[in-house]
N, C-alpha and C positions, 0 to 999 in steps of 0.2 A: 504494500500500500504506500502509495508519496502523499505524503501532508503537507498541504499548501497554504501558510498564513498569510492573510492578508492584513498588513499593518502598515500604520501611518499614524503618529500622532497628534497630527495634525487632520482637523477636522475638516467635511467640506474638497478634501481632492478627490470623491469618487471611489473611496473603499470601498461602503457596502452594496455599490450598485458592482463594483466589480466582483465582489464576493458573489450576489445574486446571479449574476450575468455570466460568470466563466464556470461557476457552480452546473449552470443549464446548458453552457454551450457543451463542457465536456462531457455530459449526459449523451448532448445529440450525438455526439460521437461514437456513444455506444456503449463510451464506459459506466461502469456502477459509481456512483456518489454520492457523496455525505457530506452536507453544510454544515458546520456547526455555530451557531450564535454565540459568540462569548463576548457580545456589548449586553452591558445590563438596559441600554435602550431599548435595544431587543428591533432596532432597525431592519435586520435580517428577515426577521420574524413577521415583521409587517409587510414587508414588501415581500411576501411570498406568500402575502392574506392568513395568516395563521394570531391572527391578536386575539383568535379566541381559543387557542390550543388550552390544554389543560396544566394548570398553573403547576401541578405536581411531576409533573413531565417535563422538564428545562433542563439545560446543562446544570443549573443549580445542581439539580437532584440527585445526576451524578457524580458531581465535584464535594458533596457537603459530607461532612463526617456524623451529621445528624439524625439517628438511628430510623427516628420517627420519618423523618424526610428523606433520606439516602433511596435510592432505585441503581439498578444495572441499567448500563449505558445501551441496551437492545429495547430495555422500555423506554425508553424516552426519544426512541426514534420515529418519524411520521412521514409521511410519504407525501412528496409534492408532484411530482410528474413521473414518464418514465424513466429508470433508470437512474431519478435523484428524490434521497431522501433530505429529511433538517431533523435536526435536535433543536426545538426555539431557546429562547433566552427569558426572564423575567428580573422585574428590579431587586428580586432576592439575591442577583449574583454580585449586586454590590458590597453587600455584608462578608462575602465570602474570605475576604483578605484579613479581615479582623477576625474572622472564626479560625483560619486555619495558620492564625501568625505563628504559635508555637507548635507547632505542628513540622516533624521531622520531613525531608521530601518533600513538603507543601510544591515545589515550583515545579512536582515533575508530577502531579496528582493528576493533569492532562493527558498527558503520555500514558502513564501507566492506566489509566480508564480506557484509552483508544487501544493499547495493545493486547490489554487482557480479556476485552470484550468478545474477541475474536469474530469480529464485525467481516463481512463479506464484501468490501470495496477497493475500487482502483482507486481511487481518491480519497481523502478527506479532504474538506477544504475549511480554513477558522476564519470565521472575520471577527478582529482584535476589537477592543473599545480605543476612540483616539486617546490614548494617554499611555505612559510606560508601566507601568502599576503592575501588580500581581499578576492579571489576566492576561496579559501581553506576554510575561514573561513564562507562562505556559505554555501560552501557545507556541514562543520563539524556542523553548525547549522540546516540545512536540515536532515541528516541522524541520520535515526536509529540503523545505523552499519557500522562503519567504520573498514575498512581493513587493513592495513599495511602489504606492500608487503617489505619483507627482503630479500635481494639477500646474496648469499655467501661472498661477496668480503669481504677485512680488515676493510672498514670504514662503513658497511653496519648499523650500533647502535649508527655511528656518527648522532647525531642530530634529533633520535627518540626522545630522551628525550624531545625536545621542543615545536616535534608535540604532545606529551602526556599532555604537560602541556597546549597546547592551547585546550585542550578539557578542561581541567581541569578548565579553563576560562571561557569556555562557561556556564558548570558544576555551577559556583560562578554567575555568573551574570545575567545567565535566564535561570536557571535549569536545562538544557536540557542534557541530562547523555547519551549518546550513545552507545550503544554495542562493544568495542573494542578489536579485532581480530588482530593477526599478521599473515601472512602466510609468509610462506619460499620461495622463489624463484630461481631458474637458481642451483637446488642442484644438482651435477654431481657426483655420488657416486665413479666414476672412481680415484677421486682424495680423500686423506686424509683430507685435508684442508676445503674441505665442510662437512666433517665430524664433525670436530673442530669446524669449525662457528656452524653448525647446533648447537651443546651442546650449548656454545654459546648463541643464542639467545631464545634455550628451557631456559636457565636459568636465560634469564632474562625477559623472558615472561610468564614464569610458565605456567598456566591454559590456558592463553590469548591464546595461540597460536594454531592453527589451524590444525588440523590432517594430513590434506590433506597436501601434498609438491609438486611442481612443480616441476618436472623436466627437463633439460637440453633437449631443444631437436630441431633439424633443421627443422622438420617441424615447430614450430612455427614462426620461420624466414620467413620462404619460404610465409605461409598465409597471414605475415604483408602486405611481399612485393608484393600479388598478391591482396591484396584489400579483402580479403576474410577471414571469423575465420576459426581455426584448424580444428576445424568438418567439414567446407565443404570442403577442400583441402583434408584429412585424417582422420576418422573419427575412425580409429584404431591406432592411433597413439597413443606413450607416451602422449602427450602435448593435445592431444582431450580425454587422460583418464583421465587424470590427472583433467581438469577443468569439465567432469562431476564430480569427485567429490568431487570437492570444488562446482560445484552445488548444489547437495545433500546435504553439509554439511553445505550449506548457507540456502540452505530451511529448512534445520530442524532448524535452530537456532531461536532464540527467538529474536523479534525485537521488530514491530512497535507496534504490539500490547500490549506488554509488559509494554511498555514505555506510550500509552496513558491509560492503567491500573493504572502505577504507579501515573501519575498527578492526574488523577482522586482520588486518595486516600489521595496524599499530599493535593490536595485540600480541600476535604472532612476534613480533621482533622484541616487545618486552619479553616474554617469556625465552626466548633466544640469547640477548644479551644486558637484560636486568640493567635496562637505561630507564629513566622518563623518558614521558615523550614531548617531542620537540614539536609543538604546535605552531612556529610563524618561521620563518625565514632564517637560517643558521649562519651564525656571525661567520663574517671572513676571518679566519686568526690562523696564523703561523701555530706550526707543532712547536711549542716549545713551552717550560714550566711558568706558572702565575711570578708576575713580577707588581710588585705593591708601587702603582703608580698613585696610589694616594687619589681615585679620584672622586668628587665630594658629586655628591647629587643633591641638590637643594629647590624647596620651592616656598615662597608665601603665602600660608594657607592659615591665620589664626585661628580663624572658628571652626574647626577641622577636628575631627575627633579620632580618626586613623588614616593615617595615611603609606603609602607603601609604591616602591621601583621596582618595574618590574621591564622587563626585556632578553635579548637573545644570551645576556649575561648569566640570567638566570630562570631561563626555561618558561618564563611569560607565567612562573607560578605565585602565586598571594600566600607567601605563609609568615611565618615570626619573623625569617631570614632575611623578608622586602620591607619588613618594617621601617620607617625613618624615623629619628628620635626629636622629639616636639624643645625647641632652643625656649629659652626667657623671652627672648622679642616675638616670639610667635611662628616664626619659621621653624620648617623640618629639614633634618641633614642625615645623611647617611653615606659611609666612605667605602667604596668598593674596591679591591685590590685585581687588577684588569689586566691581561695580558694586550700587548701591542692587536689592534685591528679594527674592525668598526662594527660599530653595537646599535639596534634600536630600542627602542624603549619610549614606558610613558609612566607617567605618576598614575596611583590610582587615590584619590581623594574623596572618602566614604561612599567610596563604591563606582564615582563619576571618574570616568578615564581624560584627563588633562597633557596636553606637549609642555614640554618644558619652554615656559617663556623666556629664559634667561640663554636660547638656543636655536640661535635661526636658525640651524639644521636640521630638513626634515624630509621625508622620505613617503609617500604612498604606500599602504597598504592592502594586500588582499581583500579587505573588508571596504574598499571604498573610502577611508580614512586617512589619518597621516599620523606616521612616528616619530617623537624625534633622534635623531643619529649623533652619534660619539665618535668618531676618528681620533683613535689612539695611537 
């Protein structure tokens, strides 16, 4: 099965109509799939005319640890068309971050309900709530392809960088590397301006970004508001072309199986030669023993409560060792003993991934992001 999140935390570029819409077009295709709601709006939900589903029946129900409320994840499945089912959402799933905060595993209770369920699809597809919060971070642990939907507007690249970097967390803490895709949203060629953005976010997405481009179009309006996806309203329309194919171009893409490939090999070489594993890009350094260049990593962070460096120095991993120690004026310092050659790296500051300002050197990342670099 490939799990396909649709996230953006930013509101307004076209999630959940994308979520609806490529949910139905990969149905047409023939394959089996699964929506799941996980906005407590429960947007998905509406626009697929289900606001009167039954309230015990939501992702809630299989996310809560609530005995009386708890259901298996085959009950709270319901059937939209052919070929695609939904799990709906309700405002219950807001609560769920406060119910399940001490709660061990809480960020992989998604995952582990989708795989244990032993569900029958080629697809799942999540559509996130816009924000990074608990339910996001499910789903980005869940999926083996997450999407980023970009609309035209001016702030459209405002605060991608933070959804990049919460994968980029996941990536550090329990391996999990997900397939990351941008697509373009709401482009209206009529105007110059989406022209602009478009370059834009080709250029800061390079590779990542997705062929297909949605376009502007009132039939997609018209299907939200009749409960129905763009294929069944108009199935010639722009907006029903357009998300076959980003179908097509989500089925060709390389996902799930990709991904339990790669573990299987990481695996395989830990057990082989009892290394960690080296998740980003491995320093250039000369064969030769650690020499105490004395070099200080510093950053200002007063109201900062942990802070930690981490990069190819050492293994992109968060534990005691990345710790920095908090000085009297408020700043954090930490002294690494580095052998000659060049290093990336980033501060992590209660949890938020930061470049070092004190370091105009900086480097692109896999993730669509940027490091900063050490030449030693």
């Amino acid at each position: 099965m490939k799990i396909v999140a649709i996230a953006n935390q930013k509101g307004g570029c076209g999630k959940t109509t994308t979520a609806i819409n490529l949910s139905s077009a990969i149905a047409h295709l023939g394959k089996k799939v699964l929506l799941i709601d996980l906005d407590p709006q429960a947007h998905a939900t509406f626009g697929f005319g289900l606001s009167n589903a039954p309230i015990e029946k939501s992702i809630y129900n299989v996310l809560t640890d609530n005995r009386e409320k708890k259901r298996d994840i085959a009950d709270c499945i319901i059937n939209v068309s052919e070929n695609l089912d939904m799990i709906p959402s309700n405002i219950l799933l807001s609560t769920l971050e406060q119910e399940l905060k001490d709660t061990e595993g809480a960020v992989s209770k998604l995952f582990e309900s989708i795989c244990s369920g032993q569900l029958n699809y080629e697809y799942t597809i999540l559509d996130c709530p816009p924000s990074l919060g608990f339910l996001t971070f499910n789903a980005l642990r869940a999926a083996s392809v997450v999407i980023v939907p970009v609309d035209m507007g001016a702030f459209s690249l405002m605060g991608v960088g933070k959804l990049l970097g919460m994968i980029e967390l996941i990536k550090v803490k329990i391996n999990h590397s997900p397939n990351v895709r941008a697509l373009a949203t709401l482009y209206d060629r009529r105007l110059k301006y989406s022209e602009t953005m478009l370059g834009e976010i080709k250029t800061f997405f390079k590779d990542q970004l997705l062929e297909t481009i949605i376009r502007m179009n009132v039939t997609l309006r018209k299907s939200v508001a009749q409960g129905i996806s763009v294929l069944q309203l108009d199935s010639k329309s722009n907006g029903a072309r357009d998300h076959i194919a980003l179908a097509q171009e989500v089925v060709r893409m390389e996902g799930a199986e990709e991904f339990k490939q790669a573990l299987a090999e990481v695996a395989f070489k830990q057990e082989e030669v009892a290394l960690p594993i080296v998740p980003r890009i491995p320093a250039i350094q000369p064969a030769s023993e650690p020499v105490d260049r004395g070099v200080i990593f510093a950053i200002e962070a007063p109201q900062a409560k942990e802070v930690h460096v981490v990069g190819d120095f050492n293994h992109w991993k968060i534990n005691e060792a990345s710790r920095l120690a908090k000085l009297d004026d408020g700043s954090w310092q930490k002294k690494l003993a580095l052998t000659p050659g060049k290093y990336r790296y980033k501060f992590v500051v209660d949890g938020e991934w930061l470049l070092d300002t004190q370091n105009t050197e900086k480097e692109q990342n896999p993730f669509g992001t940027y490091d900063s670099v050490k030449k030693l």
